[in-house]
mmCIF file of the protein (N, C-alpha, C, O) and its ligand, coordinates in Angstrom:
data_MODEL
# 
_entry.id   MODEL 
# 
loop_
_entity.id 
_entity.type 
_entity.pdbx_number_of_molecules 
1 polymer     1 
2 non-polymer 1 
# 
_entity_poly.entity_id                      1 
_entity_poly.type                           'polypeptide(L)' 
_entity_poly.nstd_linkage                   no 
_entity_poly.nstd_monomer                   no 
_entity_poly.pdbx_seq_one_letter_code       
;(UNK)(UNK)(UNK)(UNK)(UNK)(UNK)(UNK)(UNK)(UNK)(UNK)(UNK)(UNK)(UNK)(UNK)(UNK)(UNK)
(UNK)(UNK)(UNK)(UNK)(UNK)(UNK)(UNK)(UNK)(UNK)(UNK)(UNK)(UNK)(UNK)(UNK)(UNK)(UNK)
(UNK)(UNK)(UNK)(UNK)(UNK)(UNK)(UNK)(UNK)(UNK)(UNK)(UNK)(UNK)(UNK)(UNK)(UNK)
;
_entity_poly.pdbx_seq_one_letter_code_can   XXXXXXXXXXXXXXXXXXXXXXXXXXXXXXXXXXXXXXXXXXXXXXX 
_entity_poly.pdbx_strand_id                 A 
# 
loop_
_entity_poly_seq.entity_id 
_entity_poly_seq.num 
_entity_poly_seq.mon_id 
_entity_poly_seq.hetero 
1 1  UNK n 
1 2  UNK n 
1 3  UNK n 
1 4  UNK n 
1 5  UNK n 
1 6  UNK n 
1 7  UNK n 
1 8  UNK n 
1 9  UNK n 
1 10 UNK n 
1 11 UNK n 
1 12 UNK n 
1 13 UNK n 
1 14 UNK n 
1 15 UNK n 
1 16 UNK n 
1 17 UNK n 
1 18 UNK n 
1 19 UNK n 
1 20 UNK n 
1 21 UNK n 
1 22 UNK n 
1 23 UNK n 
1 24 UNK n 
1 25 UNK n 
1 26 UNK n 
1 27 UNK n 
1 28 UNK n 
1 29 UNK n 
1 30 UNK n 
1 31 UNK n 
1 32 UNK n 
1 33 UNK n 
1 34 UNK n 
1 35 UNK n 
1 36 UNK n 
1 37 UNK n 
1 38 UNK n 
1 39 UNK n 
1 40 UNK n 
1 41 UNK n 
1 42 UNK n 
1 43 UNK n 
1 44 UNK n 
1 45 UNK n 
1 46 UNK n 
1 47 UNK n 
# 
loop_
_struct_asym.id 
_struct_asym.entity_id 
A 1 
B 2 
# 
loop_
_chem_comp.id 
_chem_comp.type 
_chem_comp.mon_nstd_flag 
UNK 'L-peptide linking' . 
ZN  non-polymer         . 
# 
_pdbx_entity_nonpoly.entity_id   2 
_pdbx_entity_nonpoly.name        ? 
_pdbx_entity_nonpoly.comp_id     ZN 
# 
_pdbx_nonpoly_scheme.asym_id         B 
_pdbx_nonpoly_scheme.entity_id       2 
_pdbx_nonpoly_scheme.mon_id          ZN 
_pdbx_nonpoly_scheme.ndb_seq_num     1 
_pdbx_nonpoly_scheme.pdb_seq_num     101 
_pdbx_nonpoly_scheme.auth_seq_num    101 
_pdbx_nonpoly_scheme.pdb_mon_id      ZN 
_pdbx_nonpoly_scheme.auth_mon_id     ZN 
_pdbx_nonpoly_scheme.pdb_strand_id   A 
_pdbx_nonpoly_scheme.pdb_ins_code    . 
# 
loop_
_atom_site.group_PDB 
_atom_site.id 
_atom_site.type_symbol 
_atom_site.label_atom_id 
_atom_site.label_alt_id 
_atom_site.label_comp_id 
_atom_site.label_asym_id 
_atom_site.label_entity_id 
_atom_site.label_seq_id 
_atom_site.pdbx_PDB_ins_code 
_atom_site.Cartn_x 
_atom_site.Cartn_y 
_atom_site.Cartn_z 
_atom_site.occupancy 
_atom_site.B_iso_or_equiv 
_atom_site.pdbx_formal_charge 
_atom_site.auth_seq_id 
_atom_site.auth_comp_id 
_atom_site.auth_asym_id 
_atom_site.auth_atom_id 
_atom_site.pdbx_PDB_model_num 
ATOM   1   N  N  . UNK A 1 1  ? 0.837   -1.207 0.000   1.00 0.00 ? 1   UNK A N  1 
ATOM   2   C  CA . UNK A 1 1  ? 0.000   0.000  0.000   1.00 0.00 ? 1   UNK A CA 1 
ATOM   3   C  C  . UNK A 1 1  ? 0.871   1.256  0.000   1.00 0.00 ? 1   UNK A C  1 
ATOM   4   O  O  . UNK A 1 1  ? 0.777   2.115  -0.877  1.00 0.00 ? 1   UNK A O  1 
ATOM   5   N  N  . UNK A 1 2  ? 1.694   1.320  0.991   1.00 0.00 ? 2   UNK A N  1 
ATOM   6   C  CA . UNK A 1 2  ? 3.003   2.531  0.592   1.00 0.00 ? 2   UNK A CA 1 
ATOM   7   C  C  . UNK A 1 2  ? 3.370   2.212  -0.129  1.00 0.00 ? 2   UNK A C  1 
ATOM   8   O  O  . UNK A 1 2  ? 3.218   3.202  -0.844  1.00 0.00 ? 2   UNK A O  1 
ATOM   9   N  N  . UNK A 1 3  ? 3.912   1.419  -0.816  1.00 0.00 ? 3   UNK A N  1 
ATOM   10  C  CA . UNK A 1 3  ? 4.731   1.126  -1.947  1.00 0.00 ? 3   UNK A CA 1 
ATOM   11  C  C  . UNK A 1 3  ? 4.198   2.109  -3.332  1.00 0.00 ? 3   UNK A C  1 
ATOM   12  O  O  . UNK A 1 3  ? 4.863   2.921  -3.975  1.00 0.00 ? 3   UNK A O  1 
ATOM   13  N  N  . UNK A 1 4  ? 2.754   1.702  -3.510  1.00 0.00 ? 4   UNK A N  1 
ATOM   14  C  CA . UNK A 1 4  ? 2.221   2.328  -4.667  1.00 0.00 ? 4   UNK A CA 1 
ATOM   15  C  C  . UNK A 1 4  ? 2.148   4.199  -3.985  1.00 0.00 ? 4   UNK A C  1 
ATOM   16  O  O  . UNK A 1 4  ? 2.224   4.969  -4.943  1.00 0.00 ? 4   UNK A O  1 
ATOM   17  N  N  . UNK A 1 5  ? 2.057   4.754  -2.983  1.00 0.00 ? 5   UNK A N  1 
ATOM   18  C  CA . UNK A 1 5  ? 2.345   6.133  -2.844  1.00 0.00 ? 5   UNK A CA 1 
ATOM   19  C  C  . UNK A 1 5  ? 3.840   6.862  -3.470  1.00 0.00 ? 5   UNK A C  1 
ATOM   20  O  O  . UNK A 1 5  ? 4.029   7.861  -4.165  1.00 0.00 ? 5   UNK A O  1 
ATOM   21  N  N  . UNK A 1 6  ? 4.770   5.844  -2.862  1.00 0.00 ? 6   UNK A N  1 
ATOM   22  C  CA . UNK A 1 6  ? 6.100   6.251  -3.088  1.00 0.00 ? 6   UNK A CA 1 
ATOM   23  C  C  . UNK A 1 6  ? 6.416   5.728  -4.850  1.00 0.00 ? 6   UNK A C  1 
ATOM   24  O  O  . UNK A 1 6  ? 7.532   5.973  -5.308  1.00 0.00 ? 6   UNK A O  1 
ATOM   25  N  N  . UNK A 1 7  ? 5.358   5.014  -5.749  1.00 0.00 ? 7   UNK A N  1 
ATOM   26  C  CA . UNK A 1 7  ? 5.790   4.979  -7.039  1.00 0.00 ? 7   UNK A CA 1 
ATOM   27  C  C  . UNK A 1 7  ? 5.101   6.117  -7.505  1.00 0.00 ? 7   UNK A C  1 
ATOM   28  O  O  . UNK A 1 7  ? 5.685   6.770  -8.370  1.00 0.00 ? 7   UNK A O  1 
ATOM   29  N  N  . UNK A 1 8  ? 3.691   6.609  -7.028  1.00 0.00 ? 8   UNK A N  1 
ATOM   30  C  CA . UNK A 1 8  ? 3.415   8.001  -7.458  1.00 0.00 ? 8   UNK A CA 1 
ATOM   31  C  C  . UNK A 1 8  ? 4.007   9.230  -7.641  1.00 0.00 ? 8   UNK A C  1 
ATOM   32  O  O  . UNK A 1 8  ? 3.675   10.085 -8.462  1.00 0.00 ? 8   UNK A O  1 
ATOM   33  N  N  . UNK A 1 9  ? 5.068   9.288  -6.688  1.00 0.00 ? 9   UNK A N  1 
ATOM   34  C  CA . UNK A 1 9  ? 5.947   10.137 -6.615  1.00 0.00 ? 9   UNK A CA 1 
ATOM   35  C  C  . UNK A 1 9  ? 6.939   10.256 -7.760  1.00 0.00 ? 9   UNK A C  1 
ATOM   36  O  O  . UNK A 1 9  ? 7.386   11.337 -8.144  1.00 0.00 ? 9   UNK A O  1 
ATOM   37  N  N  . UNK A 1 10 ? 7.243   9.119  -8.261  1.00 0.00 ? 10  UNK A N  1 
ATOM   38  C  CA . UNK A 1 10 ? 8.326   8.710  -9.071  1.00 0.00 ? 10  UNK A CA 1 
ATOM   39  C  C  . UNK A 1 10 ? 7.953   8.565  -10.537 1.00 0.00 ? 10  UNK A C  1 
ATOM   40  O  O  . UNK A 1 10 ? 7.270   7.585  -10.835 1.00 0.00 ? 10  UNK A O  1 
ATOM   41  N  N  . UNK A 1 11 ? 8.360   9.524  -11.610 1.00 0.00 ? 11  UNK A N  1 
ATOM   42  C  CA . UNK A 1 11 ? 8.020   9.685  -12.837 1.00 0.00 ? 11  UNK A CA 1 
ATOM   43  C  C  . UNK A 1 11 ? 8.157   8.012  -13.994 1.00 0.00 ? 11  UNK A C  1 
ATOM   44  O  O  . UNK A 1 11 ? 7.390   7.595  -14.861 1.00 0.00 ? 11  UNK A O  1 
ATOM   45  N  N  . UNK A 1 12 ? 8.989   7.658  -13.658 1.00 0.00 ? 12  UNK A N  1 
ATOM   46  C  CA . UNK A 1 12 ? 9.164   6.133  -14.306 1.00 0.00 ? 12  UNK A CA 1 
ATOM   47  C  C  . UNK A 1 12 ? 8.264   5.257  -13.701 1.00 0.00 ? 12  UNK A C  1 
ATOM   48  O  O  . UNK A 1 12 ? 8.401   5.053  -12.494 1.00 0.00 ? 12  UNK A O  1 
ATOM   49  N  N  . UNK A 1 13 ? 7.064   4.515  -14.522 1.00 0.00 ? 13  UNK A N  1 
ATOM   50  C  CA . UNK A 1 13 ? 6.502   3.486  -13.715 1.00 0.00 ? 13  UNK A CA 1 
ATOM   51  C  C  . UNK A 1 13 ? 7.446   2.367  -14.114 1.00 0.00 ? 13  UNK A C  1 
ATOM   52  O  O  . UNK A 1 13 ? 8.075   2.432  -15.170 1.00 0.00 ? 13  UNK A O  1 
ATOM   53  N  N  . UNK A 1 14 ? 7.569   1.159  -13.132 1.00 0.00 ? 14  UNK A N  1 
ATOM   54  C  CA . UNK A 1 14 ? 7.890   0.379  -13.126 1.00 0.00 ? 14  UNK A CA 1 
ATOM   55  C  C  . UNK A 1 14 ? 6.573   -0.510 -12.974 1.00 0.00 ? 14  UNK A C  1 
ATOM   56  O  O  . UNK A 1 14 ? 5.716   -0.250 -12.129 1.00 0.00 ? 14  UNK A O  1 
ATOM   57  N  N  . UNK A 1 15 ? 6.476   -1.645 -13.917 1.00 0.00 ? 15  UNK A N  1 
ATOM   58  C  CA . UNK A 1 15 ? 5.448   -2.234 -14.292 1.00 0.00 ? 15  UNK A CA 1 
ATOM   59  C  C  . UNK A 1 15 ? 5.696   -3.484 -13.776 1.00 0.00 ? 15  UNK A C  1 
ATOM   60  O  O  . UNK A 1 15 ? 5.860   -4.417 -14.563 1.00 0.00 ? 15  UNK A O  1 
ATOM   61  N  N  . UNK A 1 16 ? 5.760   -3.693 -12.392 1.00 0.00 ? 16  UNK A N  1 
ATOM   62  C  CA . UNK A 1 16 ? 5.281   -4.866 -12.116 1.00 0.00 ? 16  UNK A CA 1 
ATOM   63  C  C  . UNK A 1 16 ? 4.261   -5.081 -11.729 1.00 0.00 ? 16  UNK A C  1 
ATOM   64  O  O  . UNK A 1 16 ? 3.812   -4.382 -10.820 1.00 0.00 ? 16  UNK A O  1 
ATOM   65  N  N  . UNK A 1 17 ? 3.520   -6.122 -12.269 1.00 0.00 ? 17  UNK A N  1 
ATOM   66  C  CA . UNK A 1 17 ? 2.300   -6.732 -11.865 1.00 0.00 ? 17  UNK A CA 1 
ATOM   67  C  C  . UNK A 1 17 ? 1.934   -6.912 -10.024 1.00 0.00 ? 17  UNK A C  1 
ATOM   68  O  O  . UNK A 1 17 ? 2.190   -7.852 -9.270  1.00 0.00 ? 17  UNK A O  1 
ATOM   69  N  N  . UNK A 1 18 ? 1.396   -5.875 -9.815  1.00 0.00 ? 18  UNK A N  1 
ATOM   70  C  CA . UNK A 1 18 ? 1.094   -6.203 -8.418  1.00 0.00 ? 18  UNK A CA 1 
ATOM   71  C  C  . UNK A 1 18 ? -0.101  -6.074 -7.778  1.00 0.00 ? 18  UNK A C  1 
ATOM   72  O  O  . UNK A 1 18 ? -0.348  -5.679 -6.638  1.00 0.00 ? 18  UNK A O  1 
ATOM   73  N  N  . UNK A 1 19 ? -1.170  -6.650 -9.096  1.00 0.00 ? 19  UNK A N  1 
ATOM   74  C  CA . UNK A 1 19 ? -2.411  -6.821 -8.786  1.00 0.00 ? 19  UNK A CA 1 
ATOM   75  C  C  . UNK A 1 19 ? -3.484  -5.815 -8.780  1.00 0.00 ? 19  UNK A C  1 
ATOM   76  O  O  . UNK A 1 19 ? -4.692  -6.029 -8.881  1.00 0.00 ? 19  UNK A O  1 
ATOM   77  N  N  . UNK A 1 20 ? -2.715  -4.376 -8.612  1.00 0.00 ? 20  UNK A N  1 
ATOM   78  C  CA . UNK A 1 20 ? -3.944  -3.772 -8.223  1.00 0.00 ? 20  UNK A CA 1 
ATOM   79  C  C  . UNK A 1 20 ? -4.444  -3.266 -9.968  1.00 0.00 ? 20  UNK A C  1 
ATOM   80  O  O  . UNK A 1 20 ? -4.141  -3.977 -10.925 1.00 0.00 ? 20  UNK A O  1 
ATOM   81  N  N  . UNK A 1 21 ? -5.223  -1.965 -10.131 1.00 0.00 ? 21  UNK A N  1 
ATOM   82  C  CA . UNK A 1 21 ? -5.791  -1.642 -11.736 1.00 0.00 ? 21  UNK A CA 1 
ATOM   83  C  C  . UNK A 1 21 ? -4.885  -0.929 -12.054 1.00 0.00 ? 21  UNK A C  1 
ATOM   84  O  O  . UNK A 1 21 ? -4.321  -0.117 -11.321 1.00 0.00 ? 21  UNK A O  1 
ATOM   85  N  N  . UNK A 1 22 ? -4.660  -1.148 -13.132 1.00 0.00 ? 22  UNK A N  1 
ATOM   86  C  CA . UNK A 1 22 ? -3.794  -0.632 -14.455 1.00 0.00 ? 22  UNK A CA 1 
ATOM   87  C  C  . UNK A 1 22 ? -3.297  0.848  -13.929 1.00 0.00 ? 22  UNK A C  1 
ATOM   88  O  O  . UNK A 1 22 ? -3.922  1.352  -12.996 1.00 0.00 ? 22  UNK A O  1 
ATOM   89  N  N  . UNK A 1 23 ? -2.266  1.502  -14.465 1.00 0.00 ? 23  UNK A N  1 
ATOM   90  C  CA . UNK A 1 23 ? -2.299  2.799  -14.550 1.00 0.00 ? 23  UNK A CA 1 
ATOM   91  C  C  . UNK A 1 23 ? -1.075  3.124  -16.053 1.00 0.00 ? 23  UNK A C  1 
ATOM   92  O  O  . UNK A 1 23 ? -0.262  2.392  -16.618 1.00 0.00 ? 23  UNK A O  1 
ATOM   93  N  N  . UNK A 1 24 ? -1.516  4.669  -16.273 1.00 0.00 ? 24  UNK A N  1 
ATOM   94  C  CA . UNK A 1 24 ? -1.374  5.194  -16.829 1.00 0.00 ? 24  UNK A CA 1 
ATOM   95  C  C  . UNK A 1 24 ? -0.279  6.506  -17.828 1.00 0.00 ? 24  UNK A C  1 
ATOM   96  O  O  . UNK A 1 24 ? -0.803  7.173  -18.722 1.00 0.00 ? 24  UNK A O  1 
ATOM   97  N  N  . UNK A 1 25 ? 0.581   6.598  -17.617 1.00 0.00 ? 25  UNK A N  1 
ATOM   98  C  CA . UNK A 1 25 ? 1.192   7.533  -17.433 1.00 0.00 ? 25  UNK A CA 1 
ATOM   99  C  C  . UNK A 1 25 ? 1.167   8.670  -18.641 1.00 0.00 ? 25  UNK A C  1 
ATOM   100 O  O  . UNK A 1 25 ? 1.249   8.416  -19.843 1.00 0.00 ? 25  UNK A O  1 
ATOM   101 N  N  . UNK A 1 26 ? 1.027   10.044 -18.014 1.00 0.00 ? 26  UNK A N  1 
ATOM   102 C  CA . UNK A 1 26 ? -0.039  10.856 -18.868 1.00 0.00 ? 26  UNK A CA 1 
ATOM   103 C  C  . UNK A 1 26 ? 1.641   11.527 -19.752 1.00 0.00 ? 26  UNK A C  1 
ATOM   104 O  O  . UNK A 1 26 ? 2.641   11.909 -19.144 1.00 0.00 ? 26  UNK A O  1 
ATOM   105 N  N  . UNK A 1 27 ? 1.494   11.488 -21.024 1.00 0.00 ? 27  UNK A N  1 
ATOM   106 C  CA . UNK A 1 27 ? 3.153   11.965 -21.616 1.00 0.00 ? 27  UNK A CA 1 
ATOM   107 C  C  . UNK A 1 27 ? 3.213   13.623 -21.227 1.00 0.00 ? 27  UNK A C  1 
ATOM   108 O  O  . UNK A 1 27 ? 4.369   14.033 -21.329 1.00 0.00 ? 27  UNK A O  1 
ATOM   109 N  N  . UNK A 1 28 ? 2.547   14.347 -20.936 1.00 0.00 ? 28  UNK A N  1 
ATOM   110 C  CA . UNK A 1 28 ? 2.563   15.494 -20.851 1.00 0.00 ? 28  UNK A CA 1 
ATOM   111 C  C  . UNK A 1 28 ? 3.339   16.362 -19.905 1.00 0.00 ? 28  UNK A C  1 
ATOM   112 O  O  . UNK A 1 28 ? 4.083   17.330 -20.060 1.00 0.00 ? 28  UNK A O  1 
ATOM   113 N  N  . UNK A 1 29 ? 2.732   15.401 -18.448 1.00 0.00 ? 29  UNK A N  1 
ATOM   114 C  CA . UNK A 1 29 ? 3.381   15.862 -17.301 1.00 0.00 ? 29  UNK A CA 1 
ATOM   115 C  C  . UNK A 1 29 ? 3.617   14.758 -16.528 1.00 0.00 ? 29  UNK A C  1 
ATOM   116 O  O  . UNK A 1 29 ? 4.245   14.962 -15.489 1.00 0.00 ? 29  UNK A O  1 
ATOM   117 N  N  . UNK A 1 30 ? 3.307   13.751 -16.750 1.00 0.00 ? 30  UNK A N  1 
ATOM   118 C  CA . UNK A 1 30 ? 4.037   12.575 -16.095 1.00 0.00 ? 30  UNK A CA 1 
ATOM   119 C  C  . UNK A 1 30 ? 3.113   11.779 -15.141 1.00 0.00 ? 30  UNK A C  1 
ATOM   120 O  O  . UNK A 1 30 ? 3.473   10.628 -14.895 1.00 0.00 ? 30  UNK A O  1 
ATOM   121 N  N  . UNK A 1 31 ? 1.535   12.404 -14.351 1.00 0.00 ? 31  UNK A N  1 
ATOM   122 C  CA . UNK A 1 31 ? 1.323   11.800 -13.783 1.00 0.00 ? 31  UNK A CA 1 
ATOM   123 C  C  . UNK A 1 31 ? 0.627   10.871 -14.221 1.00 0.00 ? 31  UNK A C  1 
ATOM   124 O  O  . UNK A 1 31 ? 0.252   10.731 -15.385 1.00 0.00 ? 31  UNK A O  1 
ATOM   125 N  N  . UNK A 1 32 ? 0.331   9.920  -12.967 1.00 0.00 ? 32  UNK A N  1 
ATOM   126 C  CA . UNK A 1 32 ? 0.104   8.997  -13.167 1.00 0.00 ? 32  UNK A CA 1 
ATOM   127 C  C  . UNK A 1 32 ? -1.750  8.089  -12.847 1.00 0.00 ? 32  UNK A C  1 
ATOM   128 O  O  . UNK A 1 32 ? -2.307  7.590  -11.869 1.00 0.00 ? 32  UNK A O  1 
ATOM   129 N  N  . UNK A 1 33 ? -2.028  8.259  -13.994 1.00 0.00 ? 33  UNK A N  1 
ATOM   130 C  CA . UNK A 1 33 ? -3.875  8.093  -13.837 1.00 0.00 ? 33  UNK A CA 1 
ATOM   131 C  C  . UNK A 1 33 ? -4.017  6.937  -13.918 1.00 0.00 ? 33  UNK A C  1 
ATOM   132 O  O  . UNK A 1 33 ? -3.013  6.308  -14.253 1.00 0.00 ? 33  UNK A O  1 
ATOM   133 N  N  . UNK A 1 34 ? -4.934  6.377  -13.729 1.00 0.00 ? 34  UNK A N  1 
ATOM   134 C  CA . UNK A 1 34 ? -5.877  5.207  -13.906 1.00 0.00 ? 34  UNK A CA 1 
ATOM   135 C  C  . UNK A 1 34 ? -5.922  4.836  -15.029 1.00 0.00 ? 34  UNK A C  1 
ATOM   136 O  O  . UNK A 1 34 ? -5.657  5.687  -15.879 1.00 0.00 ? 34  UNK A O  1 
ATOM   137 N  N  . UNK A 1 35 ? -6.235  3.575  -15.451 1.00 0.00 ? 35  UNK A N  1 
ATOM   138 C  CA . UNK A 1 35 ? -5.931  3.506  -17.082 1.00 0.00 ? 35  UNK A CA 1 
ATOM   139 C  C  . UNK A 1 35 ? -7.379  3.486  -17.478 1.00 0.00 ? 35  UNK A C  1 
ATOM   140 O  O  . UNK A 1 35 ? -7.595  3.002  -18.590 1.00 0.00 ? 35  UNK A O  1 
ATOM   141 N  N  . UNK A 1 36 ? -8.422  3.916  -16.792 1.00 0.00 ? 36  UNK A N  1 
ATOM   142 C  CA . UNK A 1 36 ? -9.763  3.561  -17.435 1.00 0.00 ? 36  UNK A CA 1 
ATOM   143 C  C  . UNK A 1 36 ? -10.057 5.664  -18.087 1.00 0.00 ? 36  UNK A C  1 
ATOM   144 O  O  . UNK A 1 36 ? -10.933 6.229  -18.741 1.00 0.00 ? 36  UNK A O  1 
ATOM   145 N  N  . UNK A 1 37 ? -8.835  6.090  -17.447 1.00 0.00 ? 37  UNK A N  1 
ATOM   146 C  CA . UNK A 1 37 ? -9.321  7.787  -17.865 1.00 0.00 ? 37  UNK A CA 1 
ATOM   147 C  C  . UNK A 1 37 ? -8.825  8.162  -19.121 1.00 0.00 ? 37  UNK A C  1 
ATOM   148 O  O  . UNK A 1 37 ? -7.699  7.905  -19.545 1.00 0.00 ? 37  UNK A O  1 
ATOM   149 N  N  . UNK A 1 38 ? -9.801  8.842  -19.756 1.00 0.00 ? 38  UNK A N  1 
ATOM   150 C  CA . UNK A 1 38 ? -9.659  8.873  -21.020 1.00 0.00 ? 38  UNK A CA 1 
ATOM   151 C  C  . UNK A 1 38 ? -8.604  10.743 -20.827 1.00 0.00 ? 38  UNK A C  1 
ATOM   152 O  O  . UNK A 1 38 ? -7.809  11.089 -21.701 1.00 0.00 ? 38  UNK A O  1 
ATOM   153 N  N  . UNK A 1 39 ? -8.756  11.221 -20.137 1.00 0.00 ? 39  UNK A N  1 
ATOM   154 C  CA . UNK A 1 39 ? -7.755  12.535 -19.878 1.00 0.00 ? 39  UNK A CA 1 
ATOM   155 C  C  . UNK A 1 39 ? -7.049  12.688 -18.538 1.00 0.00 ? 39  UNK A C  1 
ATOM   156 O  O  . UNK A 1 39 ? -7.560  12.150 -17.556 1.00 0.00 ? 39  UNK A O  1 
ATOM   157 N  N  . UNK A 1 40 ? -6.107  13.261 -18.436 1.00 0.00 ? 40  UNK A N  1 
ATOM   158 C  CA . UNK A 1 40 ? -5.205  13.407 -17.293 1.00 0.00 ? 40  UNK A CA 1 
ATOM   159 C  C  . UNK A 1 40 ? -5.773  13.823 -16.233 1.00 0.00 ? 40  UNK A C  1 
ATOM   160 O  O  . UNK A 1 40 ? -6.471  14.836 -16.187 1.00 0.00 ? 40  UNK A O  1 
ATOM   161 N  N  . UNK A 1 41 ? -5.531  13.095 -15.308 1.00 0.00 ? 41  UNK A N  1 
ATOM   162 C  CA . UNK A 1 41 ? -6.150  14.021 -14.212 1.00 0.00 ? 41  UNK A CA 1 
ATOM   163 C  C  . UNK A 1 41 ? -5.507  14.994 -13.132 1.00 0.00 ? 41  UNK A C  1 
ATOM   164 O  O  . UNK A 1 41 ? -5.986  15.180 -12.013 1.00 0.00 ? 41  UNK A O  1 
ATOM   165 N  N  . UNK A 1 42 ? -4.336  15.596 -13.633 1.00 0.00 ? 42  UNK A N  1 
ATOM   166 C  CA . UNK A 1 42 ? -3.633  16.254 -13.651 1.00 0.00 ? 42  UNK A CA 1 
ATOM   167 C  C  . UNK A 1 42 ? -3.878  17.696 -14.120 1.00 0.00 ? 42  UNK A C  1 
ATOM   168 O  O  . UNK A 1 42 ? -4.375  18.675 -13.563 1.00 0.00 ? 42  UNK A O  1 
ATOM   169 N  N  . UNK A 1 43 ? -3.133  17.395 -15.860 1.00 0.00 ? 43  UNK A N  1 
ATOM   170 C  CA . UNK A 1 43 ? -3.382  18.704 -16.476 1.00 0.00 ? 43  UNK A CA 1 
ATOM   171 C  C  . UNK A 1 43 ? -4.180  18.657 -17.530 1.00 0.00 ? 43  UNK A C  1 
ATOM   172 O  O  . UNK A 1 43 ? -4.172  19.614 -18.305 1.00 0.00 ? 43  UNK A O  1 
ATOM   173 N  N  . UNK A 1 44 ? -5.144  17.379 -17.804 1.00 0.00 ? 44  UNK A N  1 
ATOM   174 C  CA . UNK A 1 44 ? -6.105  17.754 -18.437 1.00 0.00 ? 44  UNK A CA 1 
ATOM   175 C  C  . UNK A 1 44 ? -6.161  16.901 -20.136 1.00 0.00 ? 44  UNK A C  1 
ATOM   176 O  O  . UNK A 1 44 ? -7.137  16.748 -20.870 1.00 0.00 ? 44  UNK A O  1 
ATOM   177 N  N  . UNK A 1 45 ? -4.615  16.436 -20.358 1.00 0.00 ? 45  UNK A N  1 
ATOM   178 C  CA . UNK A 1 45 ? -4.515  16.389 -21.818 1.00 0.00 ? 45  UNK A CA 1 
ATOM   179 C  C  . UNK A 1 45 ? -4.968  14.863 -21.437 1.00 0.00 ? 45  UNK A C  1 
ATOM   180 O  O  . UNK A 1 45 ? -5.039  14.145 -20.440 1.00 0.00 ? 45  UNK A O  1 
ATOM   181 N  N  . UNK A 1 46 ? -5.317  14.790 -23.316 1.00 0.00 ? 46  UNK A N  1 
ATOM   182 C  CA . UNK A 1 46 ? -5.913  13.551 -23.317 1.00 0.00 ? 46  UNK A CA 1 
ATOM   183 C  C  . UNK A 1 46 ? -4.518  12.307 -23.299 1.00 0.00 ? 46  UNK A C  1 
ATOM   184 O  O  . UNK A 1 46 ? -3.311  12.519 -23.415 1.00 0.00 ? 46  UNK A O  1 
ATOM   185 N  N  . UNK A 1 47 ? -5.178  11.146 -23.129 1.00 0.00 ? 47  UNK A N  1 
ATOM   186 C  CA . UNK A 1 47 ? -4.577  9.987  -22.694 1.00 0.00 ? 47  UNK A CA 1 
ATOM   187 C  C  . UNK A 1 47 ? -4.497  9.464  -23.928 1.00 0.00 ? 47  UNK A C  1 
ATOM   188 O  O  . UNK A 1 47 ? -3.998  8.351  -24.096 1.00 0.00 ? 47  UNK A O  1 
HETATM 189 ZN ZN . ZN  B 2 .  ? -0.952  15.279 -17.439 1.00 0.00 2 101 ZN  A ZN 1 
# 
């Protein structure tokens, strides 16, 4: 559960499978959304 806070933080996802839902990483500004969002939920640009 910390684990996934402290990868939020961190611009590179590292994709290991660790069960929980997909995510996203938005090319714009880096964060990191849900993969079911069709725009950033950040700054807005599309996914
Ligand atoms: Zn963004």
């Amino acid at each position: 559960m910390m684990e996934e806070m402290q990868n939020a933080n961190q611009q590179q996802a590292n994709n290991r499978s660790s069960g929980s839902e997909e995510k996203q990483v938005c090319s714009n500004c880096g964060w990191q959304n849900i993969a079911r969002n069709n725009y950033c939920n950040d700054c807005g640009s599309e996914l």
